[in-house]
C-alpha positions as a printed Julia matrix, in Angstrom:
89×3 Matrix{Float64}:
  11.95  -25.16   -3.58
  14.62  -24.09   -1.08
  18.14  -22.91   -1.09
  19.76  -25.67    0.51
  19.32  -29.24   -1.37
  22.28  -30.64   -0.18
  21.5   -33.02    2.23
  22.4   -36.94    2.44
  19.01  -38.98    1.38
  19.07  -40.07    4.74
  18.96  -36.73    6.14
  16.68  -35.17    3.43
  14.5   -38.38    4.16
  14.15  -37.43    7.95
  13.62  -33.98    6.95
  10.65  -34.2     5.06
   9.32  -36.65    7.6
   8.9   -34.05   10.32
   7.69  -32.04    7.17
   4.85  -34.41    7.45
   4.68  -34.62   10.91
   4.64  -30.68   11.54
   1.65  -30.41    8.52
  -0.29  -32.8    10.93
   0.18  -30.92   13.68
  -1.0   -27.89   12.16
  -4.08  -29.57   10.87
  -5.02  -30.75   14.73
  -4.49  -27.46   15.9
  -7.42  -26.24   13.1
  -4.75  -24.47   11.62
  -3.99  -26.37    8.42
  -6.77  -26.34    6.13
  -5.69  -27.83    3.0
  -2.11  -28.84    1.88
  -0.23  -30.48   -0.85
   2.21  -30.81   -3.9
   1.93  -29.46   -7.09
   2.2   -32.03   -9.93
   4.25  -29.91  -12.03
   7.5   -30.37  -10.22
   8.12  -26.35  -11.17
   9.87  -23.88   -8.79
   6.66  -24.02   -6.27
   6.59  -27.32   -4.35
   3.44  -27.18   -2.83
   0.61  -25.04   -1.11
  -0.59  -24.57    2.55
  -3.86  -23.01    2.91
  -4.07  -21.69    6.82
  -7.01  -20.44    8.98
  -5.36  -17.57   10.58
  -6.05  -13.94   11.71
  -2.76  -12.33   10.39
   0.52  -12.81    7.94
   2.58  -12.64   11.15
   0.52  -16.04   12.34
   0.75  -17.84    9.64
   4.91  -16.8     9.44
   5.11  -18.09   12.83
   3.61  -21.75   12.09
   5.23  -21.8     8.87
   8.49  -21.53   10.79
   7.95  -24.88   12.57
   8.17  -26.72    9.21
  11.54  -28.58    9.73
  11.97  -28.06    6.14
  12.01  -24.67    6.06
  14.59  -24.43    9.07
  16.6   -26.84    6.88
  16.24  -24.68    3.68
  14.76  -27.78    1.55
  11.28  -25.21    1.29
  11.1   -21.5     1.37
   7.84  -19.86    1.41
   5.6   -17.06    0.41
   2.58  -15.63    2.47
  -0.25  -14.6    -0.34
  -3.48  -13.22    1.74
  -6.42  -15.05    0.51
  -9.66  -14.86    1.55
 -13.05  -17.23    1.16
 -16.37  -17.39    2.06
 -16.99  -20.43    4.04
 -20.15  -23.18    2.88
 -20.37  -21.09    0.24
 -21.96  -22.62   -3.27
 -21.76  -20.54   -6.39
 -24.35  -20.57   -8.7
């Protein structure tokens, strides 16, 4: 959840439209891997998990979010890594 909430519905509304919009973007690009809201409605809205090669990348593409240059989302970079096509027995 962000700092700034104070936006008209109409605004907010528009907002988390290019929200949707830039997440698409990201997933064309290959760099959007999985996304979504949590259910709980707690402090964390949502997660982005990104194919990247640094924090610094994934910063940068986070920035485009219009929500985060609007303050509705803030974000935090975790490092997390995975094996890919991998089954666990």
């Amino acid at each position: 959840r962000g700092d700034n909430l104070s936006h008209d519905s109409t605004t907010a509304a528009g907002i988390m439209e290019g929200h949707m919009s830039n997440m698409q973007k990201l997933a064309d690009m290959g760099k959007l891997i999985v996304a979504g809201p949590f259910g709980d409605r707690g402090e964390w809205r949502g997660i982005f998990i990104m194919d990247v090669k640094t924090k610094e990348e994934a910063e940068e593409l986070v920035k485009t979010d219009p929500a985060v240059v609007a303050g509705r989302l803030k974000y935090e970079i975790h490092p997390w890594w995975t094996a890919k096509n991998c089954v666990f027995k």
